[in-house]
DRENDO-1510 file (C-alpha; in Angstrom, 1 decimal, always signed):
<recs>
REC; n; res; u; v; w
REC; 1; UNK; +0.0; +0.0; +0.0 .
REC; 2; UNK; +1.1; +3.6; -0.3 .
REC; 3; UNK; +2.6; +6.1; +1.8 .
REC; 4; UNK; -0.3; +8.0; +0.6 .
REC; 5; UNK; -2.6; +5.6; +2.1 .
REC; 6; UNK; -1.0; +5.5; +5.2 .
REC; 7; UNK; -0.8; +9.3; +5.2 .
REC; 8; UNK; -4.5; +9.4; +5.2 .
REC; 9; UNK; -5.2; +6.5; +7.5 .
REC; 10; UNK; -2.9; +8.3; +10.6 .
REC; 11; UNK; -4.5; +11.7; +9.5 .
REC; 12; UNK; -7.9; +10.6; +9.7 .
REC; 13; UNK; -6.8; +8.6; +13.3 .
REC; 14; UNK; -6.0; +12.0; +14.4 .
REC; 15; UNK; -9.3; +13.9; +14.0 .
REC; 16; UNK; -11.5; +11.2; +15.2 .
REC; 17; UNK; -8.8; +11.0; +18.5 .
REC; 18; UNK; -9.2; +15.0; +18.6 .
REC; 19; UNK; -12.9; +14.7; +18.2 .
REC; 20; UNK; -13.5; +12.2; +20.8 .
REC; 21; UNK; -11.4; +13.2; +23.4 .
REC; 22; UNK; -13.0; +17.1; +23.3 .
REC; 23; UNK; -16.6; +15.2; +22.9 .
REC; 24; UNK; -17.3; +17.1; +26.6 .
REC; 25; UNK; -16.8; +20.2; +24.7 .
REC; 26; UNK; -19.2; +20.7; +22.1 .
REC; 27; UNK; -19.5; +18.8; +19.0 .
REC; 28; UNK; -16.3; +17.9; +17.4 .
REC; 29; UNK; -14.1; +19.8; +19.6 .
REC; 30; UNK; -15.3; +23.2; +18.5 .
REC; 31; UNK; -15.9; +24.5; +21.6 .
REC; 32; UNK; -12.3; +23.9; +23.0 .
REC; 33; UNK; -9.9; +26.5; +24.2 .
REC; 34; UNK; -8.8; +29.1; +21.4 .
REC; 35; UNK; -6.0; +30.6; +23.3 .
REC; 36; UNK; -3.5; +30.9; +20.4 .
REC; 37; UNK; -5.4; +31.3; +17.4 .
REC; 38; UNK; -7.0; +34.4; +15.9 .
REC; 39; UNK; -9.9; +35.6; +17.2 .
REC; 40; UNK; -13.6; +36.6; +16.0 .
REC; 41; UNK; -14.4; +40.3; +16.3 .
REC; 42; UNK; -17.1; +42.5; +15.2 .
REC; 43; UNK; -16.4; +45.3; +12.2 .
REC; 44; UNK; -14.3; +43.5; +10.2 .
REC; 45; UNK; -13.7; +44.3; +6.8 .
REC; 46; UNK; -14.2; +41.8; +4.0 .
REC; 47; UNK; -11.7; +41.9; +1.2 .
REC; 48; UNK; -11.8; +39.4; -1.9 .
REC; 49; UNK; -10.5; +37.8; -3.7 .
REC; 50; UNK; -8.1; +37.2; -0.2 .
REC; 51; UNK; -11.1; +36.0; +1.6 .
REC; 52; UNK; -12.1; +33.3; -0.4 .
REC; 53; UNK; -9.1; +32.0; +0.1 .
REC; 54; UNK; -7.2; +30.1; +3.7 .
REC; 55; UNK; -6.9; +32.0; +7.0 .
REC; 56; UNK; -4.4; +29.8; +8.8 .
REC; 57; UNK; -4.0; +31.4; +11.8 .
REC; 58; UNK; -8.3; +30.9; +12.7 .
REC; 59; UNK; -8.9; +27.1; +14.2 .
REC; 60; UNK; -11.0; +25.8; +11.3 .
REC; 61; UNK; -12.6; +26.8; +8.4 .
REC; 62; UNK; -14.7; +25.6; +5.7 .
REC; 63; UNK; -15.9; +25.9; +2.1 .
REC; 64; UNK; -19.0; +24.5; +1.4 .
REC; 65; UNK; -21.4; +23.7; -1.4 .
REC; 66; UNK; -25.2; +21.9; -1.6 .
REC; 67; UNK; -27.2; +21.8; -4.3 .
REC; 68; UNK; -30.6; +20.8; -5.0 .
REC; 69; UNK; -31.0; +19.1; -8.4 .
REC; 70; UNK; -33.9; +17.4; -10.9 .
REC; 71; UNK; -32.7; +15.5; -13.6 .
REC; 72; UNK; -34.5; +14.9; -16.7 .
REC; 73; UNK; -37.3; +12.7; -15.6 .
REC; 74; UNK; -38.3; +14.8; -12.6 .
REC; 75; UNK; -36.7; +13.0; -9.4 .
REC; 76; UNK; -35.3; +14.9; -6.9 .
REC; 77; UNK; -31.5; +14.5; -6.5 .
REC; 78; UNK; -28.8; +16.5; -3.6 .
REC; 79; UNK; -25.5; +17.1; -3.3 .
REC; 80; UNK; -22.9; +18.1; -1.0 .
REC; 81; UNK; -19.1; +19.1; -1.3 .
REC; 82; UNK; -17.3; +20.2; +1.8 .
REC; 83; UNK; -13.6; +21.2; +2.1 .
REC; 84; UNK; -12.5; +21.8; +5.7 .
REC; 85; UNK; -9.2; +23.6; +7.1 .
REC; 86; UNK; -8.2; +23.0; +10.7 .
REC; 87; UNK; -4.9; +24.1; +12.3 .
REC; 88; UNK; -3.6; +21.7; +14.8 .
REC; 89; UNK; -1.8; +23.8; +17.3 .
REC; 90; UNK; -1.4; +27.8; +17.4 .
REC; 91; UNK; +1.5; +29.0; +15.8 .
REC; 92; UNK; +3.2; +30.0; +12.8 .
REC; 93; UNK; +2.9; +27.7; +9.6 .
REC; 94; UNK; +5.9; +25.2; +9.3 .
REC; 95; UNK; +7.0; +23.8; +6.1 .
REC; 96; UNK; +6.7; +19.9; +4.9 .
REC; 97; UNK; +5.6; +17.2; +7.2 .
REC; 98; UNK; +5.5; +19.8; +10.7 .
REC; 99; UNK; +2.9; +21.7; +9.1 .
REC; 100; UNK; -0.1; +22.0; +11.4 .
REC; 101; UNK; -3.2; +22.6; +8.9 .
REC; 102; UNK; -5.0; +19.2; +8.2 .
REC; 103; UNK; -7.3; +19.3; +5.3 .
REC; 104; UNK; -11.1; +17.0; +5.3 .
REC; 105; UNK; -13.1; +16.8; +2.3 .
REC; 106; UNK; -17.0; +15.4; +2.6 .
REC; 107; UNK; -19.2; +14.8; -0.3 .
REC; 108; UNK; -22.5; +13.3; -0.7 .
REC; 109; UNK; -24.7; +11.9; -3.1 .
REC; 110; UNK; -28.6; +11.6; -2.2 .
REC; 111; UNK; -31.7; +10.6; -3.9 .
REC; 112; UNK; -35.2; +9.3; -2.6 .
REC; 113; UNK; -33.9; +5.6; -1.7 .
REC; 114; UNK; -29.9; +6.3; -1.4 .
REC; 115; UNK; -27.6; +8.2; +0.2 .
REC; 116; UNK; -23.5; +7.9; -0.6 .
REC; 117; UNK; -20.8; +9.7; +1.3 .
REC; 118; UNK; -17.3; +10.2; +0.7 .
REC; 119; UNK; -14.4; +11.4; +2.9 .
REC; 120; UNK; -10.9; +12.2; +2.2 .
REC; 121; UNK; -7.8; +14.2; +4.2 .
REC; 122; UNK; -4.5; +15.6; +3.3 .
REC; 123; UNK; -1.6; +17.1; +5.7 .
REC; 124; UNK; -1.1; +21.1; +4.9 .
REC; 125; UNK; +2.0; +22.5; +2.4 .
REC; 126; UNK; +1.8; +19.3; +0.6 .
REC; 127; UNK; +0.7; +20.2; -2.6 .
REC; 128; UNK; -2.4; +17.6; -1.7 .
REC; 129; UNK; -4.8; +20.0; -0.9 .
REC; 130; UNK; -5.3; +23.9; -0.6 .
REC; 131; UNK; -6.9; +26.9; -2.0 .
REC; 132; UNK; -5.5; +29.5; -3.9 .
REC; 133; UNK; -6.9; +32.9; -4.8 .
REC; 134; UNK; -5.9; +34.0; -8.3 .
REC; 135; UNK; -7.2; +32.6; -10.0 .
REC; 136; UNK; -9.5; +30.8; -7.2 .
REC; 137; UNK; -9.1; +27.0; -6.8 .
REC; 138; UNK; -9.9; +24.4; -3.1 .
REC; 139; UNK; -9.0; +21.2; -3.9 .
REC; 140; UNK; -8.1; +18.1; -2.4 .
REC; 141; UNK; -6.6; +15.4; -4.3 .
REC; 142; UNK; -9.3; +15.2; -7.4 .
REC; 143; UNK; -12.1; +16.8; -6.0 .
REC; 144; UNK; -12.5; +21.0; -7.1 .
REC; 145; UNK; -14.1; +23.3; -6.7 .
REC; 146; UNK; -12.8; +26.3; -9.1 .
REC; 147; UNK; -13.6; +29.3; -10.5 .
REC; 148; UNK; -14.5; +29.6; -14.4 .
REC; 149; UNK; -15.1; +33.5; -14.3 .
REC; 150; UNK; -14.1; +36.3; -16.0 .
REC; 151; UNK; -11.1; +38.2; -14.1 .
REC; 152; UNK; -13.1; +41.4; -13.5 .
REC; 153; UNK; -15.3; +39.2; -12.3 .
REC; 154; UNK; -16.4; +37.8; -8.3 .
REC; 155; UNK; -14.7; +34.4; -8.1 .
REC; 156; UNK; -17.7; +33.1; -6.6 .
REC; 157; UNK; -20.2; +34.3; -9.6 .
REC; 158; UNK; -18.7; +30.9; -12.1 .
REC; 159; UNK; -17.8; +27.6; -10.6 .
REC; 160; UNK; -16.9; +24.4; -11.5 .
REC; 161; UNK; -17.5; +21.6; -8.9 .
REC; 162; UNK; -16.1; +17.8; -9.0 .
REC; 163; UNK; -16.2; +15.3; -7.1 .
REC; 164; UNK; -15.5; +11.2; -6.8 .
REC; 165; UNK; -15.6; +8.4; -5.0 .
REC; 166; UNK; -15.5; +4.5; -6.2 .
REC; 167; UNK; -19.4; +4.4; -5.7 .
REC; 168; UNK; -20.2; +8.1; -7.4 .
REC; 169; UNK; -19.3; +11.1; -9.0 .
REC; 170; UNK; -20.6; +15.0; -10.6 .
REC; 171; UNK; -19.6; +17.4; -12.5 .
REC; 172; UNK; -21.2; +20.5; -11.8 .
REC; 173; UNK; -21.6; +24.1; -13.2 .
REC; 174; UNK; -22.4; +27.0; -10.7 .
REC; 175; UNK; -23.0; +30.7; -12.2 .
REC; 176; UNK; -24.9; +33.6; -10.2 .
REC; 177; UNK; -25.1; +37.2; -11.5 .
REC; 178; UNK; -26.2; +38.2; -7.9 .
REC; 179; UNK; -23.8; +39.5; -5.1 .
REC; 180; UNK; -22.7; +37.9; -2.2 .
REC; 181; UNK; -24.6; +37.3; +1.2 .
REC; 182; UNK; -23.1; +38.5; +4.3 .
REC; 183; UNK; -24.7; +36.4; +7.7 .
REC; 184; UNK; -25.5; +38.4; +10.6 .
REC; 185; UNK; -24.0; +41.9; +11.5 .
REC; 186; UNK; -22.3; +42.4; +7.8 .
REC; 187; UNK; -20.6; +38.6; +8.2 .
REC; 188; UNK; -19.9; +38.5; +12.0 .
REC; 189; UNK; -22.3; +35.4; +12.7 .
REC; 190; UNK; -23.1; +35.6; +16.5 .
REC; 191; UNK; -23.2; +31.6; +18.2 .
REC; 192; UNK; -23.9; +32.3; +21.6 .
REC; 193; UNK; -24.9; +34.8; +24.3 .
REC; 194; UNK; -21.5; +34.6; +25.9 .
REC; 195; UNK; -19.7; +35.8; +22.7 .
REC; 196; UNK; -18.7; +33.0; +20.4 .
REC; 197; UNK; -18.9; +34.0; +16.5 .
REC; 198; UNK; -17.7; +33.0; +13.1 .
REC; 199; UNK; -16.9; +35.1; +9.8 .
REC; 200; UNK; -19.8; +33.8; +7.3 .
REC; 201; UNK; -20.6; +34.6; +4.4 .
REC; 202; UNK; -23.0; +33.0; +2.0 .
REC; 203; UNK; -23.6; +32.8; -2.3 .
REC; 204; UNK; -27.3; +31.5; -2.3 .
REC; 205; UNK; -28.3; +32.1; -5.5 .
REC; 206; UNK; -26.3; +29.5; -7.9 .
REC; 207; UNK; -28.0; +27.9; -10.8 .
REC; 208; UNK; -26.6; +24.5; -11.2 .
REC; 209; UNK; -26.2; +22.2; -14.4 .
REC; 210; UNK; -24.0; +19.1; -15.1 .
REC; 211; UNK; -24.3; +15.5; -14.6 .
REC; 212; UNK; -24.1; +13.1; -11.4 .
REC; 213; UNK; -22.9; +9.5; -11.8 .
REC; 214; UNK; -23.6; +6.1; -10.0 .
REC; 215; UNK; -22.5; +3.3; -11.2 .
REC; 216; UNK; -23.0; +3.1; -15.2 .
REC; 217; UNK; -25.5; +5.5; -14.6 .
REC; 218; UNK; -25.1; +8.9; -16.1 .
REC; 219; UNK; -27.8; +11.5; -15.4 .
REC; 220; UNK; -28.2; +15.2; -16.4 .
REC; 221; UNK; -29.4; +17.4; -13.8 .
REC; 222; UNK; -30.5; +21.4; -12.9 .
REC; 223; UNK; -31.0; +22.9; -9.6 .
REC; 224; UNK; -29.9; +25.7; -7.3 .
REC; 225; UNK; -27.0; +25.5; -4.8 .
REC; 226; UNK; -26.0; +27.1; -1.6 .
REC; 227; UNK; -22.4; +27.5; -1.0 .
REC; 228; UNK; -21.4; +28.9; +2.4 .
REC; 229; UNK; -17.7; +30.4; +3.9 .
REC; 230; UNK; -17.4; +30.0; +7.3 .
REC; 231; UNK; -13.7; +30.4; +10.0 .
REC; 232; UNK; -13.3; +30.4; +13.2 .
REC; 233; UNK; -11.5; +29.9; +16.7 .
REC; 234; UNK; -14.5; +28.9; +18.6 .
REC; 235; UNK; -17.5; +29.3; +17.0 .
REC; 236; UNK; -19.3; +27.2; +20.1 .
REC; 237; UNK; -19.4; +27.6; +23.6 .
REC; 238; UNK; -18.0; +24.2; +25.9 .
REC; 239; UNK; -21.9; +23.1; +26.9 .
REC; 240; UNK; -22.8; +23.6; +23.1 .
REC; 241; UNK; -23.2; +20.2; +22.4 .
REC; 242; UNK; -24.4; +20.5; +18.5 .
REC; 243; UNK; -26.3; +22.1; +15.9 .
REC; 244; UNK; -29.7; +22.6; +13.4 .
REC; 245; UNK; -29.3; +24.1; +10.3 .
REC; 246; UNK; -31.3; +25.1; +7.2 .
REC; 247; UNK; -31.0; +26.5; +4.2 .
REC; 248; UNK; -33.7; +27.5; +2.0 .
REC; 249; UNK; -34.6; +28.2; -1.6 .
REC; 250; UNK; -38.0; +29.0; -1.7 .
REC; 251; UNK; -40.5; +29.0; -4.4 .
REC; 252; UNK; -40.7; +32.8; -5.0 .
REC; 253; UNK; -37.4; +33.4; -5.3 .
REC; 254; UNK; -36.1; +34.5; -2.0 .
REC; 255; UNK; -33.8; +32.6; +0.3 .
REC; 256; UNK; -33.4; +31.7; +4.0 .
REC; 257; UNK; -30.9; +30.8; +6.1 .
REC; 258; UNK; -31.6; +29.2; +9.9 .
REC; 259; UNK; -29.7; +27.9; +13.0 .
REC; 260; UNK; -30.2; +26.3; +16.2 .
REC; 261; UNK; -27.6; +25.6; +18.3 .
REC; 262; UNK; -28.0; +23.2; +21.1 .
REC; 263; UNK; -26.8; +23.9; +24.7 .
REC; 264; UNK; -26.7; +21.7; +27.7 .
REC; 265; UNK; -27.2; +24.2; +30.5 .
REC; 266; UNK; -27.9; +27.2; +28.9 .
REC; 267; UNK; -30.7; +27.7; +26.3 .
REC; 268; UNK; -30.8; +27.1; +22.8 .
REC; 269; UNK; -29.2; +29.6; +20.4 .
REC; 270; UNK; -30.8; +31.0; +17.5 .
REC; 271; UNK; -30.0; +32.8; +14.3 .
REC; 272; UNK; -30.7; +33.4; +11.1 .
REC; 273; UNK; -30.8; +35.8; +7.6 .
REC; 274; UNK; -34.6; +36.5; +5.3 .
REC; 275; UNK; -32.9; +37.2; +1.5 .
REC; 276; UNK; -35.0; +38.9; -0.9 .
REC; 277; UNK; -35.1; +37.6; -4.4 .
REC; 278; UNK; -32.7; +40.8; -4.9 .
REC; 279; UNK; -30.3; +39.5; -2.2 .
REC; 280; UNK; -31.2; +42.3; -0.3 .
REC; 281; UNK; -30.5; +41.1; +3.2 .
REC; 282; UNK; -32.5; +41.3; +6.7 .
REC; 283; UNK; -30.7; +39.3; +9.9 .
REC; 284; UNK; -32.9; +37.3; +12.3 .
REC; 285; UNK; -32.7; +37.8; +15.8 .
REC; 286; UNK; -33.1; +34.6; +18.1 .
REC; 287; UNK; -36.5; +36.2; +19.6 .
REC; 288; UNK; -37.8; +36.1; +15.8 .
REC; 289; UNK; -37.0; +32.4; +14.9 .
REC; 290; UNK; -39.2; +29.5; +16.0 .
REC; 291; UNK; -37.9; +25.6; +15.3 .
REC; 292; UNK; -39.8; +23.0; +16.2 .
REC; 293; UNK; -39.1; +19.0; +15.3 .
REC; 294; UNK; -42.3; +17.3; +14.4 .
REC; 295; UNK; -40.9; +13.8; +13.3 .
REC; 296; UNK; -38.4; +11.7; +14.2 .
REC; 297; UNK; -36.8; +8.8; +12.4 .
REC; 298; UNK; -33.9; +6.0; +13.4 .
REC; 299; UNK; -31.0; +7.1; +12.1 .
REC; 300; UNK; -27.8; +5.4; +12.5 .
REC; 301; UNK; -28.6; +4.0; +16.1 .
REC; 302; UNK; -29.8; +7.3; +17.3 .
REC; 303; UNK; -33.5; +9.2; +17.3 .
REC; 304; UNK; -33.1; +12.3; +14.8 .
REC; 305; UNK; -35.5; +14.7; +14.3 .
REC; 306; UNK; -36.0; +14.7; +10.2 .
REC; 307; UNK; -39.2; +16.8; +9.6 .
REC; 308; UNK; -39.7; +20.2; +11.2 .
REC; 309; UNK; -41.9; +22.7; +11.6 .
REC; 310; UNK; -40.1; +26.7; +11.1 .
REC; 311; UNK; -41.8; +30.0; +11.8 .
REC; 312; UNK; -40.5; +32.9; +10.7 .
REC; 313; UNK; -43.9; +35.3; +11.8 .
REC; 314; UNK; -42.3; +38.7; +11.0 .
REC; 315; UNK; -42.2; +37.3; +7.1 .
REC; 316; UNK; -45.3; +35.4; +7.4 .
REC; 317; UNK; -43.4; +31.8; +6.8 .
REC; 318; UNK; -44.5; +28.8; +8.6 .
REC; 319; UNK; -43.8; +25.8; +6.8 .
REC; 320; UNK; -43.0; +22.1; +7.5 .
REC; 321; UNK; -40.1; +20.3; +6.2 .
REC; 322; UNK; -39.7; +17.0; +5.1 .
REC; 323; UNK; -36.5; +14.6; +4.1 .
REC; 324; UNK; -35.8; +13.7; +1.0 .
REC; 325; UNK; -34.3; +10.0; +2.5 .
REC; 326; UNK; -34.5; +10.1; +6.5 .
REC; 327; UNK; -31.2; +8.1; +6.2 .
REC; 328; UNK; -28.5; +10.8; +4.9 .
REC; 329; UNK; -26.0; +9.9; +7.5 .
REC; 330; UNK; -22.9; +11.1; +7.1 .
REC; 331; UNK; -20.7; +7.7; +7.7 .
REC; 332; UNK; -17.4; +9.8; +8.2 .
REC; 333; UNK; -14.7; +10.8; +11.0 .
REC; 334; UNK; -16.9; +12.8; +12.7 .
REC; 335; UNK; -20.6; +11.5; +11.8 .
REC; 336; UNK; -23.3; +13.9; +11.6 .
REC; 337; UNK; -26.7; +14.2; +9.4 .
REC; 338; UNK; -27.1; +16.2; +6.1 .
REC; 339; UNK; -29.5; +15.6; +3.5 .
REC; 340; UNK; -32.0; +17.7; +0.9 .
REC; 341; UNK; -35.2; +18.5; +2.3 .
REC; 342; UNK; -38.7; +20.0; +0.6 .
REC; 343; UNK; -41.3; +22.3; +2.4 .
REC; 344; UNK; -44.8; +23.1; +2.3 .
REC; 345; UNK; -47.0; +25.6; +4.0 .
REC; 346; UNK; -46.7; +29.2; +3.9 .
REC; 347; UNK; -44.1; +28.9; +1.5 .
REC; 348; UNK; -43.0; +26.0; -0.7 .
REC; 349; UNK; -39.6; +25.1; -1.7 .
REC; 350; UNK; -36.6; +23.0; -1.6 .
REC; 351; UNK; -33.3; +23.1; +0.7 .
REC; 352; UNK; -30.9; +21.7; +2.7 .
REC; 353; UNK; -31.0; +20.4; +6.5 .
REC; 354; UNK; -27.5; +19.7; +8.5 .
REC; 355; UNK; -27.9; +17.9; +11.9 .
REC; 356; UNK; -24.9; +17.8; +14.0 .
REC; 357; UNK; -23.7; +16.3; +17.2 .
REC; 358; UNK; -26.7; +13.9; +17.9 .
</recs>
């Protein structure tokens, strides 16, 4: 076997060690100590094309894409691609093997009766993985995510996506003429009472085309996808034990974005963004979301909740949600539940549900 192989075994060892061991504070670790790292702080000033790409000196970070698709014969389809940054230990980046950033890519396949996942790591500064900014490219091994746009252009307003795994594969398109989405107070995305806060910043208006593949099986599909940006240092508190999150692309054209985030002694956390069909943009306080599971399935050994009802009553939405397959289990290092989703009620639509921590 390869050194590759091996590479990837003791890498992956690693994070489910790291995960495990910080299990009594919050999901995955992310509500450990950030003494060390850069830290989250109101004001900040966005600047692109630099913050599309890596901020090594913040704990973790991610890029992340779902999509929800129809191919030619009218079934439902969802995707997910998912490259994630964390830094090891505090500190300046070394070179070669004593680099400290470890790279974790997630995809997914779903459909009505299957759901496929895929997971793959890399060690930092190995020419494995990584994300440059000019032109913009995140990669990891074979699976992209890159721009195709015009250099006068946002980065993030042409896309290609790929992805694949011995049991599936896409090839995507993204293209948006619409501007970015900045989450809560002009991208500084509050997570608790006490303080805790990522940079995030959201494109919710791709149009998707391209083909997914399983098997022998070739299909042509079009959609919408979400893709998020999202770094940190501690984006939870220690008692956070996990999250709920949606987002939303409803029938009329507007889009919405909504958290819960769990907390063993304390109360729940919520947040969340209404975005007009013109991406103008109006934050959501916790006081103005409602969440409420209404269905529960066995997933994976554990009780999830998979169909919910969501109020928003200052835009009139109150709609229930309901799982494209109740089993989109996420079967890697750290496990969680992500899967497309369809509504009904006040509004209709399609969108994407991430369960962590459960």
């Amino acid at each position: 076997m390869s050194v590759r192989f091996f590479t990837k075994v003791w890498l992956l060892l690693l994070l489910v060690f790291a995960s495990a061991s910080a299990h009594a504070q919050g999901f995955a670790g992310l509500g450990t100590n950030s003494e060390g790292y850069a830290q989250v702080t109101p004001g900040k000033l966005f600047s692109f094309p630099q913050d599309h790409g890596p901020h090594p000196d913040y704990r973790i970070e991610w890029w992340y894409v779902t999509a929800n698709l129809t191919d030619v014969d009218g079934n439902p389809h969802g995707i997910q691609w998912t490259l994630f940054r964390q830094t090891m230990t505090p500190g300046t980046e070394e070179s070669g093997w004593n680099n400290g950033q470890v790279w974790l890519g997630h995809a997914a396949l779903s459909s009505q009766g299957r759901h496929l996942s895929a997971e793959t790591v890399a060690r930092g500064n190995t020419g494995q993985a990584g994300v440059t900014t000019a032109p913009f490219s995140a990669w990891l091994d074979d699976w992209s995510l890159t721009s195709t746009a015009p250099s006068d252009a946002d980065a993030f307003s042409a896309l290609r996506l790929t992805a694949s795994d011995e049991a599936f594969r896409y090839d995507l398109t993204l293209t948006t003429p619409k501007p970015l989405v900045f989450q809560g107070d002009a991208g500084f995305s509050q997570k608790s009472e006490a303080g805790q806060a990522s940079y995030y910043y959201s494109q919710p208006f791709f149009e998707v085309a391209g083909d997914i593949t399983v098997g022998d099986e070739v299909l042509t599909v079009t959609g919408n996808a979400w893709l998020d940006r999202e770094w940190s240092s501690q984006p939870l508190t220690g008692t956070q034990t996990g999250w709920d999150w949606f987002s939303l692309h409803l029938d009329g054209g507007e889009k919405l974005m909504l958290f819960r985030l769990r907390d063993e002694t304390a109360g729940d956390y919520f947040s969340g963004t209404w975005i007009g069909s013109d991406g103008a943009v109006t934050p959501l306080g916790p006081n103005s979301i409602r969440m409420t599971p209404l269905t529960t399935a066995q997933v994976a050994g554990r009780e999830m909740p998979i169909g919910w009802r969501l109020e928003v009553p200052d835009k009139g939405l109150d709609i229930q949600t309901q799982a494209l397959n109740a089993d989109s289990w996420m079967q890697t290092s750290i496990p969680y539940w992500e899967g497309p989703i369809g509504f009904e009620g006040s509004h209709a639509g399609v969108g994407y549900l991430e369960m962590t921590g459960y």
